[in-house]
C-alpha positions in Angstrom: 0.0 0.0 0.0 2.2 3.0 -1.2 1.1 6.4 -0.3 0.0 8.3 -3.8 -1.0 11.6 -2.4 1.4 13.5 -0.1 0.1 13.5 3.6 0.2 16.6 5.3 -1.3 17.5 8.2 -4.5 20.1 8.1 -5.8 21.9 11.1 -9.6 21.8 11.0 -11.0 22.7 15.0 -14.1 22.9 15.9 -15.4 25.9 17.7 -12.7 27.2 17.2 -11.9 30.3 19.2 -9.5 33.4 18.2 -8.5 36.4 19.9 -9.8 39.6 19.2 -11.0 42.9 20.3 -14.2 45.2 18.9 -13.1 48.4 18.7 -14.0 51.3 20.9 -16.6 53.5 20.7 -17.6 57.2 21.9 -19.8 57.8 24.7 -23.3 58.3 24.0 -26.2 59.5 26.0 -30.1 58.6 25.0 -33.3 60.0 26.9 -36.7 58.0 27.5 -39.8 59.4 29.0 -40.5 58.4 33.0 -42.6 55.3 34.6 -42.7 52.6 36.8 -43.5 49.2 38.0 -42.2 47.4 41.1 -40.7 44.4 40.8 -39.0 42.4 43.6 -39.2 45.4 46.1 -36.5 46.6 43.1 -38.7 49.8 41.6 -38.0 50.4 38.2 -38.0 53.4 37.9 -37.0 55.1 34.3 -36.0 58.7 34.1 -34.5 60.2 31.3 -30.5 61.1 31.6 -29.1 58.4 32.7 -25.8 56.5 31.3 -25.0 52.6 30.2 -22.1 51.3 31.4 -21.1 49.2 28.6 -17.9 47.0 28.3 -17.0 46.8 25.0 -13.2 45.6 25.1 -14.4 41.8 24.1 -12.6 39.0 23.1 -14.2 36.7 20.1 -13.8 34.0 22.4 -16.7 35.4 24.4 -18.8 36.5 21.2 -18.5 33.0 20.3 -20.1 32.3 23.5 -23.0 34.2 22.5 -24.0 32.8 19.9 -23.8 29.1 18.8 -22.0 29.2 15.5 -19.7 26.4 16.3 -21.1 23.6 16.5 -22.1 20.8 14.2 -25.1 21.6 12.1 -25.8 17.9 12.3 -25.9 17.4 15.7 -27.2 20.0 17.8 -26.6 20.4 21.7 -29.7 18.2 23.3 -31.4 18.2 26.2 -30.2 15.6 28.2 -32.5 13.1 31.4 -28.5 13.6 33.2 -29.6 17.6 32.9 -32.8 17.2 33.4 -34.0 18.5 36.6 -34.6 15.1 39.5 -37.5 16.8 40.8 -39.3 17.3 37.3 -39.7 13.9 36.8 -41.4 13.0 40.1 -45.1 11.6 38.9 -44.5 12.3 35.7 -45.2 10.0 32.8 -41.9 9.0 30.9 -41.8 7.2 27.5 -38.5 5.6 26.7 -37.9 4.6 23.3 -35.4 1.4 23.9 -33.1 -0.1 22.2 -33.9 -3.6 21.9 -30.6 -4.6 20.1 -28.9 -3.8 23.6 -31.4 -5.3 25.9 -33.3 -8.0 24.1 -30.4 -9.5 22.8 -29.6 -13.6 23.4 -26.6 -13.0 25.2 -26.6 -9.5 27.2 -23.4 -8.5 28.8 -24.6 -6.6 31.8 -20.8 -4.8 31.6 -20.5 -3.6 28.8 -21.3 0.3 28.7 -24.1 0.2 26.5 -26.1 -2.2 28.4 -25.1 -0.5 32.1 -25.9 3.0 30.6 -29.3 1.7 28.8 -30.8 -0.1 32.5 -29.5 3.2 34.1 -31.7 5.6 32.4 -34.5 3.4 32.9 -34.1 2.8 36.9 -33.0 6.2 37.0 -36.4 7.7 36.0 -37.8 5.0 38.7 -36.0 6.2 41.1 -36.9 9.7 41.0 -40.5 8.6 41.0 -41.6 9.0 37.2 -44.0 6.4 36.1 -42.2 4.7 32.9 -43.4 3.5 29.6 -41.3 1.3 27.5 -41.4 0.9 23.6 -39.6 -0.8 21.1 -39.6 -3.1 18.4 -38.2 -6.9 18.7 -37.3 -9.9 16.5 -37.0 -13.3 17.2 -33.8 -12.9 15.5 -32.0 -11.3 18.0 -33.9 -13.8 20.8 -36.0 -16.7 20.2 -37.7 -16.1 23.2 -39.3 -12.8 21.9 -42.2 -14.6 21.5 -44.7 -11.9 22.4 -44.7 -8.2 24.5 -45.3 -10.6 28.2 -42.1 -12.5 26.9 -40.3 -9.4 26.5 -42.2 -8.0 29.9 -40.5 -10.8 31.7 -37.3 -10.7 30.5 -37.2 -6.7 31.1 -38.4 -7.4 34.8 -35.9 -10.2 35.6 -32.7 -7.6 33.4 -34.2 -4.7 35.8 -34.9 -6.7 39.1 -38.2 -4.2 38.6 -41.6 -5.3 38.1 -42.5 -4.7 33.8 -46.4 -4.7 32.9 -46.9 -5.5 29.2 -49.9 -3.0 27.9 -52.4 -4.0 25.0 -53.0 -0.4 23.6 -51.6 -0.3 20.4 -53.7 -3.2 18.7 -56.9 -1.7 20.9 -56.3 1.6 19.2 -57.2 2.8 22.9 -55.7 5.1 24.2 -53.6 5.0 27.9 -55.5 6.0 30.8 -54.5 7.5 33.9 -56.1 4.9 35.8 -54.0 2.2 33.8 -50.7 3.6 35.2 -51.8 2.7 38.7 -51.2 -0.8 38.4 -47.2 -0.6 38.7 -44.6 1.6 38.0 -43.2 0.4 34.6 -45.2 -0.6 31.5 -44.1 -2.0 28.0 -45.8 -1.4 24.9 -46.6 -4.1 21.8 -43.8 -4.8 19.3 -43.4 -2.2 17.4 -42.5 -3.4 14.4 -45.4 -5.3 13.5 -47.2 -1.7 12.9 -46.8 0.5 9.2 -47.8 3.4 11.1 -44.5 3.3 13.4 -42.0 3.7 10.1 -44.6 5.8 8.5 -44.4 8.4 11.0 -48.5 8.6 11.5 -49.3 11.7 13.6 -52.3 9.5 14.7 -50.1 6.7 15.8 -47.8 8.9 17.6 -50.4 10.5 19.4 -51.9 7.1 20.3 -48.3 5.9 21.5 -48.3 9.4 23.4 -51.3 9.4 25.5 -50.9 10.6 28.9 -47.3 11.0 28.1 -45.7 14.2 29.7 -41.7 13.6 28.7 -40.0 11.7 25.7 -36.8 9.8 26.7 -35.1 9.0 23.4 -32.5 5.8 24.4 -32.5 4.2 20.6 -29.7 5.6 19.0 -29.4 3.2 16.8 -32.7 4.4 15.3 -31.7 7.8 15.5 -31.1 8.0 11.5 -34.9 7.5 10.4 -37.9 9.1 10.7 -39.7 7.0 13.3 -43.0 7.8 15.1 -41.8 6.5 17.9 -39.0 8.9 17.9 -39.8 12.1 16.0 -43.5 11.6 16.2 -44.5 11.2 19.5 -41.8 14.6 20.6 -44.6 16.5 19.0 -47.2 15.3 21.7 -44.8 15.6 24.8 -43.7 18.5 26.7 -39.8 17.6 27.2 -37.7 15.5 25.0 -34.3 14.3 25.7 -31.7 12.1 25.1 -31.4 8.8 27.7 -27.9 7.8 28.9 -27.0 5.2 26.3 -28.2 7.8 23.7 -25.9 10.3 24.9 -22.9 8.3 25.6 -23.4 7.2 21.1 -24.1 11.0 20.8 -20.6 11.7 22.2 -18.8 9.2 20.3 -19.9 10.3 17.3 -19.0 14.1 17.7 -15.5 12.7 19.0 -15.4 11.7 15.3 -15.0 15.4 13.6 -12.7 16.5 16.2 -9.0 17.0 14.5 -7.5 18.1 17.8 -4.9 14.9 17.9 -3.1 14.2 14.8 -1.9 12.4 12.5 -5.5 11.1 11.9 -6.4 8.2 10.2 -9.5 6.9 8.3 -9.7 2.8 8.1 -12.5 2.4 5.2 -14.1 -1.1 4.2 -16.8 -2.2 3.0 -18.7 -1.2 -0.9 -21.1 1.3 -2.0 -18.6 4.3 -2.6 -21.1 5.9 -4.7 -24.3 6.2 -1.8 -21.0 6.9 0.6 -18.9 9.6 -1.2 -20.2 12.8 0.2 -18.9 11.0 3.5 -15.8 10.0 2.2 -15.2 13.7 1.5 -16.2 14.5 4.9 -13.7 11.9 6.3 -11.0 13.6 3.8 -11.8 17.0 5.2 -10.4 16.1 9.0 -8.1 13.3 8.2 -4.6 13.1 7.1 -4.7 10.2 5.3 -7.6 7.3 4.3 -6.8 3.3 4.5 -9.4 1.4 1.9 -9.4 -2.0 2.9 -12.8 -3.1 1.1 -14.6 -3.3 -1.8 -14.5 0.3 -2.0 -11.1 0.4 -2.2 -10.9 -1.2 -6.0 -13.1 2.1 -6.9 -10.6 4.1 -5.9 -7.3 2.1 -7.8 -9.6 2.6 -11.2 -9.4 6.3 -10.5 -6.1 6.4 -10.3 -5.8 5.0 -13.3 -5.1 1.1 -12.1 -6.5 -1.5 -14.3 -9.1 -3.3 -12.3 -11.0 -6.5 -13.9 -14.7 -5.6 -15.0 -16.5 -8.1 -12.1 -14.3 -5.9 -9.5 -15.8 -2.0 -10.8 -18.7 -0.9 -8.8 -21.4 0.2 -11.7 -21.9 4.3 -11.9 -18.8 5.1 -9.2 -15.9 6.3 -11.1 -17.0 9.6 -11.2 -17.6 9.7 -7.7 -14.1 8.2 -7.2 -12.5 10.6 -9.2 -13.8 13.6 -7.2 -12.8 12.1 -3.9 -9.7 11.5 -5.4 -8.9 15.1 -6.5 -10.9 16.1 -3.3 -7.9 14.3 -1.0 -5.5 16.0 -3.4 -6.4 19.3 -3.0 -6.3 18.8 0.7 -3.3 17.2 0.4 -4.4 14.1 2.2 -2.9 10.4 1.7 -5.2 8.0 -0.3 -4.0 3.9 0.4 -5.1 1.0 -1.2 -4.1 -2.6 -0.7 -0.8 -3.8 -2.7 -1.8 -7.3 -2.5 -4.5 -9.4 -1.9 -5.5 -13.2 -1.5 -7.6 -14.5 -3.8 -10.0 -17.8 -4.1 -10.3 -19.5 -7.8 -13.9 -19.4 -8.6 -13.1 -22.9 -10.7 -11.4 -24.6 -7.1 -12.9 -22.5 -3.5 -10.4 -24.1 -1.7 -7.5 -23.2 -3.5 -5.8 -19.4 -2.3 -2.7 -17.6 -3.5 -1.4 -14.0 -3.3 -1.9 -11.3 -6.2 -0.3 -8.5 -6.6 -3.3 -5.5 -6.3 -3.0 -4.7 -10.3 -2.3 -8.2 -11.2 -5.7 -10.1 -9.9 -6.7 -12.6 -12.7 -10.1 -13.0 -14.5 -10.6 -16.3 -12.8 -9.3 -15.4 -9.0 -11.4 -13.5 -6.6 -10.0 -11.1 -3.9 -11.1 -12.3 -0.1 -8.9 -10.8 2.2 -5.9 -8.5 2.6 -2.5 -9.6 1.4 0.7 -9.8 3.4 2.5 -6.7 1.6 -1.1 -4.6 2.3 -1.2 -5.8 5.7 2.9 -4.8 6.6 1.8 -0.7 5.5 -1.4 -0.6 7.3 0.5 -1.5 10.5 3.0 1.2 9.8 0.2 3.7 9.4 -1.7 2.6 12.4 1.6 2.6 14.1 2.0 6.2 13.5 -0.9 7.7 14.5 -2.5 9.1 17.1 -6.4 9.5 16.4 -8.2 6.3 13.9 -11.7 5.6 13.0 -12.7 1.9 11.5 -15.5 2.2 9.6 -16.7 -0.7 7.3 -16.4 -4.3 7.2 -12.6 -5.8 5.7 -14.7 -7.6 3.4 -14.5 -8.4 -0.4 -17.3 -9.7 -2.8 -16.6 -13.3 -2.0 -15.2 -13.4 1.0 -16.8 -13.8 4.7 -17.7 -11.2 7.2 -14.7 -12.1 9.6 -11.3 -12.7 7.5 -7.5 -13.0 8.4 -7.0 -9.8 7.6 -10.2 -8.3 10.2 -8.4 -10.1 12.8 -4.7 -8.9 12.1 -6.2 -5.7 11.7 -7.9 -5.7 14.9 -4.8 -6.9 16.6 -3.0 -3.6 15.3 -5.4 -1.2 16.5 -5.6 -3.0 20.0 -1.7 -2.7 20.2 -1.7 1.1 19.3 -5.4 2.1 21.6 -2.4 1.4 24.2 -0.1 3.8 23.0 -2.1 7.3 23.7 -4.0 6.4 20.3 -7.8 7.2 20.6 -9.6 4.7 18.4 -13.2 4.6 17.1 -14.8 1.8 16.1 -17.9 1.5 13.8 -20.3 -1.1 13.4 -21.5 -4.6 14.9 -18.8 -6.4 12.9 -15.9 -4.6 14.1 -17.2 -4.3 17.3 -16.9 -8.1 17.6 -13.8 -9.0 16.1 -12.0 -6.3 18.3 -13.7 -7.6 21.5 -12.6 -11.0 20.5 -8.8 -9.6 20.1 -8.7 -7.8 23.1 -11.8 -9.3 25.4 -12.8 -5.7 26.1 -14.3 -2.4 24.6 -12.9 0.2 27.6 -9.8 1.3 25.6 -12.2 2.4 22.4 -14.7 4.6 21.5 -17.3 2.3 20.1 -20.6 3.2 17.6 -22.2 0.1 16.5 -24.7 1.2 14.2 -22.5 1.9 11.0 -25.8 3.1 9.3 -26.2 6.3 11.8 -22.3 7.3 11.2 -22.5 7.3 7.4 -25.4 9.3 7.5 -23.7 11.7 9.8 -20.3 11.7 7.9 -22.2 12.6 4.9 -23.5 16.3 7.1 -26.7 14.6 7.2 -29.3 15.4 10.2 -30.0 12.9 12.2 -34.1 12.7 12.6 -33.8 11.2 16.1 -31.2 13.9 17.1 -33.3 16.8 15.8 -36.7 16.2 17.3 -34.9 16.6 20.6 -35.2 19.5 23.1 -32.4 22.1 22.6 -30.0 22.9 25.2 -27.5 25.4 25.4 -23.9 24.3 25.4 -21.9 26.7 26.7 -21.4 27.5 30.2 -21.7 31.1 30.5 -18.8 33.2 32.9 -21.3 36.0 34.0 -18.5 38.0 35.7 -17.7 38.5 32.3 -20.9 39.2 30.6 -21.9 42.0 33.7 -19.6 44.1 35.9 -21.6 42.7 38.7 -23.5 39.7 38.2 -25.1 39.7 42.0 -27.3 42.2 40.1 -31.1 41.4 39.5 -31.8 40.1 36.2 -34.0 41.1 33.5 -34.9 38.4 30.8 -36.4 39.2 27.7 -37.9 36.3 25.7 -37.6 36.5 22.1 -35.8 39.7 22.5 -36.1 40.6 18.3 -33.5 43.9 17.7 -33.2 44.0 21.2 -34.8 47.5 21.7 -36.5 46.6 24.1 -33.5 45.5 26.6 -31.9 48.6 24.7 -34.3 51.4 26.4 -34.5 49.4 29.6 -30.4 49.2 30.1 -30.3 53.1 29.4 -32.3 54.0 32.5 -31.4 51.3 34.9 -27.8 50.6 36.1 -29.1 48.4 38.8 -30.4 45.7 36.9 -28.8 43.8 34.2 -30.1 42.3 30.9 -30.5 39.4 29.1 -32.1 38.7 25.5 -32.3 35.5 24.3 -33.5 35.3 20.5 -33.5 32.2 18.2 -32.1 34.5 15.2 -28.9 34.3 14.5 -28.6 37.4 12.2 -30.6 39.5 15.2 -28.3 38.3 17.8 -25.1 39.6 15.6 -27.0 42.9 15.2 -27.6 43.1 18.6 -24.1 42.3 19.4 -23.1 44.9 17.0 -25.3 47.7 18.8 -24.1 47.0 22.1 -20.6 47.6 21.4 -21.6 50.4 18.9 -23.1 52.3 21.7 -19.7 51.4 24.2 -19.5 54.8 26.3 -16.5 55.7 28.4 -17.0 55.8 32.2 -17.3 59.3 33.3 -15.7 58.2 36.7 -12.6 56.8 35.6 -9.5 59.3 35.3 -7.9 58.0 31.7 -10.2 58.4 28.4 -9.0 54.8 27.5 -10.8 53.3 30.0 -14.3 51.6 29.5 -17.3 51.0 31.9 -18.9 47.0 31.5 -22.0 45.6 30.4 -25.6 45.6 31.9 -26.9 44.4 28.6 -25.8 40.7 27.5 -27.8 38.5 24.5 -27.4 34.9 23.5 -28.4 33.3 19.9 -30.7 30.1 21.5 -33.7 28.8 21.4 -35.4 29.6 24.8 -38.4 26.8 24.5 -35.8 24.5 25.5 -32.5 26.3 26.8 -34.3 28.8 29.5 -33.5 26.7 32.3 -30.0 25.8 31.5 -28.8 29.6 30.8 -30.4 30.8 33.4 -30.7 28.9 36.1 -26.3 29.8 36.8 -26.9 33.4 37.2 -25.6 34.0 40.4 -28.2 36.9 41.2 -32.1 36.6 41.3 -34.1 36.3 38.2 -36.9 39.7 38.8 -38.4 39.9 35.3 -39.5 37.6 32.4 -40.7 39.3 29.3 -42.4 37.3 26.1 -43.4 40.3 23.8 -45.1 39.9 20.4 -44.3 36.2 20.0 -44.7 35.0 15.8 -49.1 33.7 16.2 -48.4 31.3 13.5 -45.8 29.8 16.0 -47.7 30.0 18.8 -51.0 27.3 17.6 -51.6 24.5 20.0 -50.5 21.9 17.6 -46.9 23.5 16.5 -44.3 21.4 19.0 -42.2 24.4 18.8 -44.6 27.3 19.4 -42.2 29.3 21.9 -44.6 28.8 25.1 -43.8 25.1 25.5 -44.9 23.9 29.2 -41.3 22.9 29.8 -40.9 26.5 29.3 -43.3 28.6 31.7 -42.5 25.6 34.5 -38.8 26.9 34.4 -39.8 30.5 34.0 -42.1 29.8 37.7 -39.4 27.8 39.6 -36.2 30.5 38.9 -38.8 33.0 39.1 -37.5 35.2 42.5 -40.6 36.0 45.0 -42.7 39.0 43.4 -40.4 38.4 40.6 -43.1 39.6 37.2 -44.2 38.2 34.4 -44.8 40.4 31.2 -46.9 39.1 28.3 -47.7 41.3 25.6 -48.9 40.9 21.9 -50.9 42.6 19.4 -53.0 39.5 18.7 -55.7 38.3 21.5 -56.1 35.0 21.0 -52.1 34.8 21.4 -52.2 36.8 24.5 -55.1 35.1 26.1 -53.2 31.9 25.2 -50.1 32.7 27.2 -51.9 34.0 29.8 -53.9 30.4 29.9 -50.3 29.2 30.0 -49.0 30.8 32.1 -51.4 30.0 34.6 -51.8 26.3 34.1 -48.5 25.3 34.3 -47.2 28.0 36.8 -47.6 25.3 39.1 -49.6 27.7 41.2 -47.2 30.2 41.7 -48.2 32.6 39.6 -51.1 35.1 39.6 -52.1 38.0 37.6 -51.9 41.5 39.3 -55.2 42.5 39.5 -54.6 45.9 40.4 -52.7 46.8 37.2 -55.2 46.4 34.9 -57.4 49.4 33.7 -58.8 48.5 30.4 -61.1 46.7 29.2 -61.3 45.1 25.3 -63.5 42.2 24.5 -64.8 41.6 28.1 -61.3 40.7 29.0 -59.2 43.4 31.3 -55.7 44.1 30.2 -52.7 47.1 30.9 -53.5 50.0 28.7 -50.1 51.1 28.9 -46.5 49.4 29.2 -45.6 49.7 32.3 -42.1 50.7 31.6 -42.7 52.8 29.0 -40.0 51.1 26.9 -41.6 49.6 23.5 -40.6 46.6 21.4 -40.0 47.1 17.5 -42.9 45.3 17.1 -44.5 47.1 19.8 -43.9 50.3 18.4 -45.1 49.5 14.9 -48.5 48.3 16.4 -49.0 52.0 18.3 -47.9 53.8 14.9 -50.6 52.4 13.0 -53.3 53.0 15.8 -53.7 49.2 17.2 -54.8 47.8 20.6 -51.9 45.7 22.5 -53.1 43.4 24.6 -51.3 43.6 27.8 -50.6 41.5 31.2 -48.6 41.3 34.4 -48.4 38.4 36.3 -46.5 37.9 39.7 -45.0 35.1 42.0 -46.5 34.5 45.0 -44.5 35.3 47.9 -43.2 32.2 49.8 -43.3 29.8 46.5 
């Protein structure tokens, strides 16, 4: 195997941070008109004159912060049930989508990672008091003794040491009942697979599935590349979704794959189909510094070279494909290998074998496993570096799933994962040959679903992944973002251009601001304004030096990242604005309408006592609808504040002015063509 293409190595980090600084800007001074509204036994008080004190000497590290650029497209920062709040999940009805592959199989090995982390999410909900319903689908394949959902019940109850009732819903087309869930603690629902609706993705079937359901607990990741209704359907109908244990655990593995941190990296490839596979074999190309065929694919890539390669051998509509992944790794300077020799069978005589050279195999003789000469320069590649993936199967056209060749290869990698080498390994096959070599999995990073990293290394999104909650994944320094942090905090919701926090932060330097906004493009703007508007400190002595930020905003999607942002500011949370939120986003059937319950139940517990509530939108229904919110699942600790409300539209009382005199975009768009806003104040109880 003789290197064609010069290997260099490339530099490709992810969320990648430089150093830099915004420039400064003048001071500036703005005026607003005059009101008030307590909040917190903090007035708020707005008179016109007063400065912002505004850091604007930033490093890009901490824009980055702000806004979530860096991560992969494909695979989003998920809620998690190991983030999840304990004490949310006590009574609550959890649905866990299993992975039957894991915890059905004949022979379960109660120490390996997968199986220890798949029981843990599941006695984990248990033990924190959520009542838990488990679905999957099952073969006989993978157990004979899957004979039916009890079967399965029984085998589930003697794996967990836990009591699992099997439920006939499904078939009934009835719907789960409250009253059902008293029976026990932990439920199973019919085989899956025996119902079109579940790979359909049927709304109906998912909502079936998802009666009485409050949280989604995806643990399947195997499943994770297809559109399921089990997965991505039933999210829809529940509250919360997140990833279980065993799905996180695959969900790290696989980001591990696109990190280029440790070098020289190296891509083991096997298996065929280089045509369905090429946008990942780019991909691959793109972070590694050099890619090892050792399959079927690998003869693709010798006819693009320009290697003669007998007809039986060419994969049909790939050598343009090839090509481009060819001149793809030499523009990126990357090392292509292919085996230099290879054993072949005689399709006359099976049993007879002898070596070929790679460009020499005759029309008679089959390849079925890596020659000696091949073998000798993969171990010299392996031996030198430091980060490997194996994806794909050593296996030819003829030859069988587990070869000479798998093995030695297996032994090489097992040698080097004990030299500071981290080592992924990719599907079931691999998986197996390299716990045979080594008896263990602990030293390697382990995916074995093949199917769900192709799909990723080819940029695509992963269904399963992206029907989960979001949540944000950065941990914020807010001695950084505010001068002092101890401050109260102001949080507007959908925050738009940000004038709102804007106005407020120029009359208030006893309260500090956050926006969080799902726009990316606002969020820059925003950014832009804030250190646009910088203004020196008129206390300090030199005219280099700057004041520091009251006003802070974040590109994320609050629905689902409210609680983690928030909940680590070190000061108490006084104010909650949701302003003119989209009514097309906002119907009871969109799963992610902004006021999701997951939502307003963080917004009530991180609430401070008397903390406010302000709801505003130039649409009724949408205002009554947050208001009905609001108060159904403030768990009781919100109220509306009666005394505020002075007009009447509709029958239904509402503010007639904003109490802080300090207008959204929208806000002031609506009053400029003469239109009612519907407003309302709601407070925490004191004590809750």
């Amino acid at each position: 195997m003789s290197p064609v293409l010069k290997t260099v190595q490339t530099t490709l980090s992810l969320n990648k941070l430089s150093s830099s600084n915004y420039p400064r800007k003048e001071k500036k001074l703005l005026q607003h008109g005059s009101c008030s509204f307590p909040i917190n036994n903090v007035q708020l008080s707005f008179r016109g004159g007063f400065e912002v004190v505004s850091n604007v000497n930033r490093s890009h590290k901490e824009k980055t912060c702000l806004y979530d650029e860096g991560e992969l497209e494909a695979l989003p920062h998920v809620q998690t049930l190991r983030e999840f709040p304990r004490e949310e999940l006590v009574a609550k009805v959890v649905m866990v989508r299993f992975d039957s592959t894991i915890l059905l199989g004949e022979k379960l090995d109660l120490s390996s990672q997968s199986a220890s982390k798949a029981l843990y999410t599941i006695k984990y909900l248990h033990e924190c008091g959520a009542k838990v319903i488990l679905m999957s689908e099952w073969s006989r394949k993978i157990n004979p003794k899957l004979l039916d959902a009890q079967a399965v019940a029984d085998i589930l109850s003697s794996v967990l040491q836990l009591n699992v009732i099997a439920l006939r819903c499904i078939s009934c087309k009835s719907p789960l009942r409250r009253e059902d869930l008293q029976k026990a603690d932990i439920f199973l629902l019919e085989n899956l697979s025996e119902y079109k609706e579940e790979v359909a993705n049927c709304s109906k079937f998912a909502e079936l599935l998802s009666s009485e359901v409050d949280i989604l607990v995806n643990d399947s990741f195997c499943q994770s590349h297809k559109v399921l209704a089990s997965t991505v359907g039933v999210a829809r109908f529940c509250y919360a979704s997140m990833a279980g244990f065993s799905f996180e655990e695959n969900l790290h593995q696989l980001k591990k794959i696109a990190k280029t941190k440790k070098k020289p990296y190296l891509a083991v490839i096997g298996g065929g189909n280089l045509k369905r596979n090429a946008a990942a074999l780019q991909f691959l190309a793109s972070r590694c510094d050099a890619l090892v065929f050792v399959g079927q694919m690998s003869f693709q890539i010798m006819r693009a070279l320009g290697h003669s390669i007998p007809t039986n051998l060419v994969e049909r509509d790939a050598h343009k494909a090839a090509l481009d992944i060819v001149q793809f790794a030499h523009d990126k300077n990357v090392l292509m290998s292919y085996p230099k020799d290879f054993w072949c069978t005689n399709q006359h005589l099976p049993t007879e074998l002898e070596v070929f050279p790679a460009h020499g195999v005759s029309a008679s003789w089959l390849p079925v496993d890596l020659g000696p000469r091949s073998l000798e320069e993969i171990y010299s590649l392996v031996t030198n570096s430091k980060k490997i993936i194996w994806i794909g199967p050593v296996k030819f056209s003829s030859s069988k799933p587990c070869t000479v060749g798998t093995s030695k290869l297996a032994q090489m990698l097992c040698k080097q994962s004990q030299c500071e080498c981290e080592i992924t390994i990719v599907g079931s096959t691999a998986c197996k040959v390299i716990k045979n070599e080594s008896n263990s999995l602990s030293s390697f990073n382990v995916l074995e679903n093949a199917s769900v990293v192709w799909e990723f290394l080819k940029e695509q999104k992963l269904p399963g992944v992206m029907s989960l909650d979001r949540a944000y994944p950065f941990e914020i320094d807010w001695s950084v973002a505010y001068h002092d942090a101890s401050l109260p905090l102001v949080v507007d919701i959908g925050s738009g251009n940000g004038l709102f926090i804007m106005g407020m932060a120029q009359n208030r330097k006893d309260l500090n601001f956050l926006g969080l906004e799902i726009n990316g493009k606002l969020v820059r703007r925003c950014l832009d304004s804030v250190h646009q508007s910088g203004i020196r400190n008129a206390s300090e002595s030199s005219p280099c030096c700057f004041g520091h930020m009251c006003r802070y905003f974040i590109g994320s999607n609050a629905t689902t990242t409210f609680r983690s942002i928030v909940s680590s500011y070190p000061g108490e949370l006084v104010l909650v604005s949701v302003q003119c939120p989209n009514p097309d986003f906002n119907k009871p059937e969109n799963r992610w309408s902004m006021l999701q319950r997951s939502l307003i139940e963080a917004v009530a517990d991180l609430l401070a006592s008397k903390g406010k509530v302000f709801l505003q939108s130039d649409v009724e229904a949408v205002a009554m609808r947050m208001k009905e919110q609001f108060l159904q699942y403030g768990k009781g600790k919100l109220h509306l504040s009666h005394d505020q409300y002075n007009i009447r539209i509709n029958g239904n009382a509402w503010l007639e002015e904003n109490p802080f005199g300090i207008h959204s975009d929208w806000e002031q768009h609506v009053i400029d063509r003469g239109a009612p806003m519907y407003r309302l104040m709601l407070s925490k109880s004191t004590g809750s």
